[in-house]
VEXLUM-602501 format. One record per residue (C-alpha): residue number from 1; x, y, z. Coordinates in pm, whole numbers. Example, Ala and Ser with C-alpha at 12.3 -4.5 7.8 and 13.67 -1.06 7.14 Angstrom:
BEGIN
SITE  resi      c1      c2      c3
SITE     1    1230    -450     780
SITE     2    1367    -106     714
//
This chain:
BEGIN
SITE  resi      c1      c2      c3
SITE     1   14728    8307    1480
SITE     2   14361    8225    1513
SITE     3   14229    8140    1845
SITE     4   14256    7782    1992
SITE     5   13965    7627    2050
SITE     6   13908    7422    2364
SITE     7   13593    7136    2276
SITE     8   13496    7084    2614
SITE     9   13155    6970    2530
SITE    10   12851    6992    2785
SITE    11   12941    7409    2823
SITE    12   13014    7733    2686
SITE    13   13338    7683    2450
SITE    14   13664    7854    2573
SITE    15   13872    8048    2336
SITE    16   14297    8151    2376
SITE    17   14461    8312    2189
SITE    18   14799    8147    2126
SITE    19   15164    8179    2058
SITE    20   15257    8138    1675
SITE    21   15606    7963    1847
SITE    22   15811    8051    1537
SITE    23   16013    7705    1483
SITE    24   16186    7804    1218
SITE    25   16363    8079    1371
SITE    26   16494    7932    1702
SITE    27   16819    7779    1557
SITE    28   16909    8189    1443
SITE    29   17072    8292    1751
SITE    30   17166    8633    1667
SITE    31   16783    8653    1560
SITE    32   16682    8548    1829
SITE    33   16908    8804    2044
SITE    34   16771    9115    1843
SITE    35   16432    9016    1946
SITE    36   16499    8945    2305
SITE    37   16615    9349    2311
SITE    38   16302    9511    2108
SITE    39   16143    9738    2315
SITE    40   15791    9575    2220
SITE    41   15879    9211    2337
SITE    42   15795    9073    2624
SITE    43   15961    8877    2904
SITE    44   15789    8671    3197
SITE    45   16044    8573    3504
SITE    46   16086    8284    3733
SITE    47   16233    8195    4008
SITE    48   16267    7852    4185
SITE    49   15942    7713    3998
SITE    50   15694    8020    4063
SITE    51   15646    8323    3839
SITE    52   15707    8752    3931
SITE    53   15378    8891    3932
SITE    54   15183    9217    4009
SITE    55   14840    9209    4205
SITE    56   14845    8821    4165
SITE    57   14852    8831    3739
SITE    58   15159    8737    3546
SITE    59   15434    9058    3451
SITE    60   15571    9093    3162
SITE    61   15889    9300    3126
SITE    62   16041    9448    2864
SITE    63   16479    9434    2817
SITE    64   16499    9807    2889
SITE    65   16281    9756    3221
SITE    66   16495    9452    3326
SITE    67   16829    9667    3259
SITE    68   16699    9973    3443
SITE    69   16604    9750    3765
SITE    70   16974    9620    3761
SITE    71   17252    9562    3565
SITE    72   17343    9266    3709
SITE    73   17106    9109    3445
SITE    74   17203    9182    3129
SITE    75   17543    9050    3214
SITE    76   17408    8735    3357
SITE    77   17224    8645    3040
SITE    78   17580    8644    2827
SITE    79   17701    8396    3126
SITE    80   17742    8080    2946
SITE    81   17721    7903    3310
SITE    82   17358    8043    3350
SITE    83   17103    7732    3333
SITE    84   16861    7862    3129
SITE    85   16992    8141    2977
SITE    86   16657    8306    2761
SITE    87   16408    8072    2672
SITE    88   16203    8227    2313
SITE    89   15837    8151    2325
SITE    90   15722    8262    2027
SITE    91   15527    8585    1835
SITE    92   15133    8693    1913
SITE    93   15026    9008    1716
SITE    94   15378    9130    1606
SITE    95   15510    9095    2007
SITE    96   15785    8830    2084
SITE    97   15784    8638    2410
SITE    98   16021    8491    2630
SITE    99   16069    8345    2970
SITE   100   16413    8354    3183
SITE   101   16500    8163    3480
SITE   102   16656    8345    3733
SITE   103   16933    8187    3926
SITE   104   16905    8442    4220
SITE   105   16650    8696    4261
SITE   106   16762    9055    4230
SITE   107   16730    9288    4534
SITE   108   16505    9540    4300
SITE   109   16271    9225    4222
SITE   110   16254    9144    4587
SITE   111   15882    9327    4662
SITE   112   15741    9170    4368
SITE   113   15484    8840    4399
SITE   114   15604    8515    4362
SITE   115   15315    8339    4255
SITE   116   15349    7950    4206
SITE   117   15160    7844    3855
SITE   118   14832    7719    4006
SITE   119   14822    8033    4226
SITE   120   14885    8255    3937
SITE   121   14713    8080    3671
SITE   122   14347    8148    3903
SITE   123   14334    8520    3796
SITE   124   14536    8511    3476
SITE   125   14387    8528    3158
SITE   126   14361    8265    2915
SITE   127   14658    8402    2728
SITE   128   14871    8416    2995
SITE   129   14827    8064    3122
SITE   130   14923    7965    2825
SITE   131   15235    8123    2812
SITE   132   15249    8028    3178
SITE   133   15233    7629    3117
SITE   134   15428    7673    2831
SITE   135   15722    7823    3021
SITE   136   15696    7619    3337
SITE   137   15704    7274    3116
SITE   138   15959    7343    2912
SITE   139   16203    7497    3272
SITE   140   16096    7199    3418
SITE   141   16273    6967    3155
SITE   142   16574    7212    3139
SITE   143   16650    7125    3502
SITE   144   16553    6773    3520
SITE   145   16824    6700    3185
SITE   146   17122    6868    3227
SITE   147   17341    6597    3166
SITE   148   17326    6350    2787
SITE   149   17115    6055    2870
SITE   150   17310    5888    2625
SITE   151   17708    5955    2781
SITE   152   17632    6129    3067
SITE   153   17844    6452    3000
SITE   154   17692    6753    3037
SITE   155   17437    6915    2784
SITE   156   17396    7244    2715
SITE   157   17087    7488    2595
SITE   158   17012    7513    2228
SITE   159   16728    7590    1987
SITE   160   16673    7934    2179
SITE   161   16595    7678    2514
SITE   162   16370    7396    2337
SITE   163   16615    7116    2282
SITE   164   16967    7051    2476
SITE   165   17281    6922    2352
SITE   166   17605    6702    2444
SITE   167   17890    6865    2534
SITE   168   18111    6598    2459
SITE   169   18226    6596    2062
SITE   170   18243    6212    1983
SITE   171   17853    6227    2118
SITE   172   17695    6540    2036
SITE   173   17320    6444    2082
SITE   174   17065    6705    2109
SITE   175   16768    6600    2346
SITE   176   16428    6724    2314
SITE   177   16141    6809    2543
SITE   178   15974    6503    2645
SITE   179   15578    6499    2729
SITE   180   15419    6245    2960
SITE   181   15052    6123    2848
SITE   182   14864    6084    3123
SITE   183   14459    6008    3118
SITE   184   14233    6199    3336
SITE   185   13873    6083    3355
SITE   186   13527    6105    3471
SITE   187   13320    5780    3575
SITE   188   12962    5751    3596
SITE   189   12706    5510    3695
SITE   190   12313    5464    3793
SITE   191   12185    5425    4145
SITE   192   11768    5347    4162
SITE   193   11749    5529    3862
SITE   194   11963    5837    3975
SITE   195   12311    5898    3767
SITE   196   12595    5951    4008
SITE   197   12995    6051    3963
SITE   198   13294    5868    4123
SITE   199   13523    6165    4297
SITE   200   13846    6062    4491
SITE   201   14083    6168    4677
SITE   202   14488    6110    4758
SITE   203   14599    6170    5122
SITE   204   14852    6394    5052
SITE   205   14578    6656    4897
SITE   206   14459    6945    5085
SITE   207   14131    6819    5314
SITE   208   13881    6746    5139
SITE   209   13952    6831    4819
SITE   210   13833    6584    4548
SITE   211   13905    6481    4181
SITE   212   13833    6261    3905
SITE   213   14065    5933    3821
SITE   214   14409    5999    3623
SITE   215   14701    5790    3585
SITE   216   14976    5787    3321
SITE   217   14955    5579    2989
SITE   218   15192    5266    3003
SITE   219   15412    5166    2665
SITE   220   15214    4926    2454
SITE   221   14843    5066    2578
SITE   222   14634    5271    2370
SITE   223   14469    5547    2553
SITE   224   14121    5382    2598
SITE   225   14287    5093    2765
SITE   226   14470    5307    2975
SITE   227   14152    5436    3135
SITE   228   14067    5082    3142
SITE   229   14323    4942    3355
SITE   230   14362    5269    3565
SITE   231   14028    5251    3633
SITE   232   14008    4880    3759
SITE   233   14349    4913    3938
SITE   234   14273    5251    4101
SITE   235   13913    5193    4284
SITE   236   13838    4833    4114
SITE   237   13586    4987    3836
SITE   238   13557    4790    3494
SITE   239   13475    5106    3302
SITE   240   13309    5097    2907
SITE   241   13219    5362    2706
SITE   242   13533    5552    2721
SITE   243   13482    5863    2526
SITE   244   13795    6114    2487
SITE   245   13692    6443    2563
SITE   246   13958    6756    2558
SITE   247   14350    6768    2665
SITE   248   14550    7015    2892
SITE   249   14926    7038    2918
SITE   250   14997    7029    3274
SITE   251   15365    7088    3406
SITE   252   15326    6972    3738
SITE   253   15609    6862    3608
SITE   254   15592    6765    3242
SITE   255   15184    6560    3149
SITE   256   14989    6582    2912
SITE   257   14669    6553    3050
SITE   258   14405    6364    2800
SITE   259   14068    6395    2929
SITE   260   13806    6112    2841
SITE   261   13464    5995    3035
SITE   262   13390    5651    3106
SITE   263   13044    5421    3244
SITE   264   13051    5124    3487
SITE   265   12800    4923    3613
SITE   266   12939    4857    3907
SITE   267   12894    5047    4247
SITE   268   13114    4842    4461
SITE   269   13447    5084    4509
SITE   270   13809    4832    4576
SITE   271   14103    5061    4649
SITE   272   14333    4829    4471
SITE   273   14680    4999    4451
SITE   274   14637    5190    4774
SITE   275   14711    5513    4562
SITE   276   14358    5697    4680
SITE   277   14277    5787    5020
SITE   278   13878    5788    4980
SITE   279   13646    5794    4667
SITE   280   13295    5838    4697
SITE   281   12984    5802    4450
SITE   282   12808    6171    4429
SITE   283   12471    6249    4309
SITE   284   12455    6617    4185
SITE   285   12206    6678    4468
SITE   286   12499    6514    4653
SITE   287   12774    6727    4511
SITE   288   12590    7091    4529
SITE   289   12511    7027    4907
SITE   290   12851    6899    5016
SITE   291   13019    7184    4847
SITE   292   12812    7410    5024
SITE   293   12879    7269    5348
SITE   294   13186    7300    5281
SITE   295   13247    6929    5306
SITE   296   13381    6879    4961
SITE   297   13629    7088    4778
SITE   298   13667    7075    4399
SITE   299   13963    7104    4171
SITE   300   14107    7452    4070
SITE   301   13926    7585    3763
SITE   302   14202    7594    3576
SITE   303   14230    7220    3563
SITE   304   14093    6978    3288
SITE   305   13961    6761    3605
SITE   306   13735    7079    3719
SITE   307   13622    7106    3338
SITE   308   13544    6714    3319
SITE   309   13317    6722    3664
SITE   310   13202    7072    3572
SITE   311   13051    6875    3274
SITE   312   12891    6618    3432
SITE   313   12714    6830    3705
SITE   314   12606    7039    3355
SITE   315   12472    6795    3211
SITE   316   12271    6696    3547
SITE   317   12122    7031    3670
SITE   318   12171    7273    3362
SITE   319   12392    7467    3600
SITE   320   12797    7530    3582
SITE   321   12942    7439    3941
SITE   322   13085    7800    3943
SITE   323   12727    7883    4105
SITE   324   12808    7717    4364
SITE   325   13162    7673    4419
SITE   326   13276    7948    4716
SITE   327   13611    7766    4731
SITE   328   13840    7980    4497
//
């Protein structure tokens, strides 16, 4: 597989490598088995939403490692009560990856990390939080739909863990992964002459940590006029030149984040829906000295919201915010 571009415009371009996630082999269960056991393929754990890790980075283990620690696990896998069971992730450079959910954590996994994804996703490589978002998303939707939307009985895994079907014979429907779209995006406007971004903040954040505006896309909206009405509805902005920009898949627990950037007119902020705590026009003089002071905090790095400010400030003062950001 070729590497994935990011287009985050305004900055250096981001390259990950990525899963080939082998579609056409997920309904070959016995396939799938044989690769689950190679010795070369790997297998990330997790455990109540967070991931086992080693000096903060995401472990992979290999079968043989997983039998050695205990046996308890190899027979828990042919449990047809386990959740999960094995999820397959799919093949990068002849190596086959998976991710299993542990219903209890084994006493010789105990002294392991257990990193939650935004914890572990700030050292990991680009690879790896990847395969991290990938996993979490689709263990998220495993737990959330273990029962047929359409008859209620209960549904089981298939598709090597990405799709779930009915239990009950006179239904028999297999559910897939659903993704919510949500729009994430940057709004600027002119002061005397001097551009400035709108950051906000909701009160159940840490203290004083700000974003940009998101909100999810309603049936019947195209994405522009989702920004549109999130905008007026979230700090009372009529927004124009709405310009998509990149995407992120973000679990937290199943978006799709779709990044765009956006121009009002208008300074005047109206906290319409009561959803924000605080937003607050910034100049990138603004920004740089209220991060140093400690004053404002900014999104994690890994986050399209950090990408879509990082951008702006870029295209102010020819400087990434990492040169100033002390915060992670």
């Amino acid at each position: 597989m070729q590497p994935a571009v990011i287009p985050l415009k305004g900055y250096a371009m981001q390259t990950a490598p990525t899963l080939n996630r082998r579609g056409e082999i997920r309904h070959d269960s016995l396939q799938i088995d044989q690769l689950f056991v190679k010795t070369t393929s790997k297998i990330l754990l997790s455990y109540k939403g967070r991931f086992l890790c080693k000096d903060h980075k995401a472990h992979y283990f290999s079968f043989e490692q997983l039998k050695a620690l205990d046996g308890h696990i190899e027979s828990s896998l042919s449990n047809n009560d386990h959740p999960l069971q094995k999820i397959y992730l799919g093949e990068y450079q002849q190596i086959h990856y998976f991710v299993l959910q542990m219903v209890e954590l084994y006493p010789a996994l105990a002294e392991m990390q257990l990193l939650d994804l935004r914890t572990a996703s700030l050292s990991a490589e680009l690879f790896d939080i990847g395969s991290l978002f990938y996993s979490q998303g689709l263990i998220n939707w495993h737990f959330d739909h273990a029962f047929c939307a359409k008859c209620g009985a209960k549904s089981e895994p298939v598709q090597s863990g990405h799709s779930r079907k009915c239990t009950n014979e006179h239904c028999a429907r297999e559910h897939f992964p659903r993704i919510e779209p949500a729009v994430i995006f940057s709004i600027v406007t002119s002061m005397d002459g001097i551009e400035k971004l709108l950051l906000a903040r909701q009160a159940n954040w840490p203290e004083k940590r700000y974003s940009v505006i998101a909100g999810f896309a309603e049936h019947g909206e195209s994405l522009e006029l989702a920004v549109a009405r999130e905008a007026m509805e979230e700090v009372g902005l009529e927004v124009s030149k709405v310009r998509y920009i990149s995407s992120q898949p973000w679990p937290f627990p199943a978006s799709l984040m779709l990044g765009f950037t956006s121009e009002t007119k208008q300074h005047d902020i109206r906290l319409v829906d009561q959803e924000l705590e605080h937003a607050q026009w910034f100049s990138a003089e603004e920004m740089k000295a209220a991060i140093e002071s400690g004053e404002l905090l900014m999104p994690f790095s890994v986050s399209i919201s950090w990408h879509l400010v990082d951008r702006w400030y870029q295209s102010q003062t020819g400087n990434s915010l990492k040169s100033i950001n002390k915060n992670e």
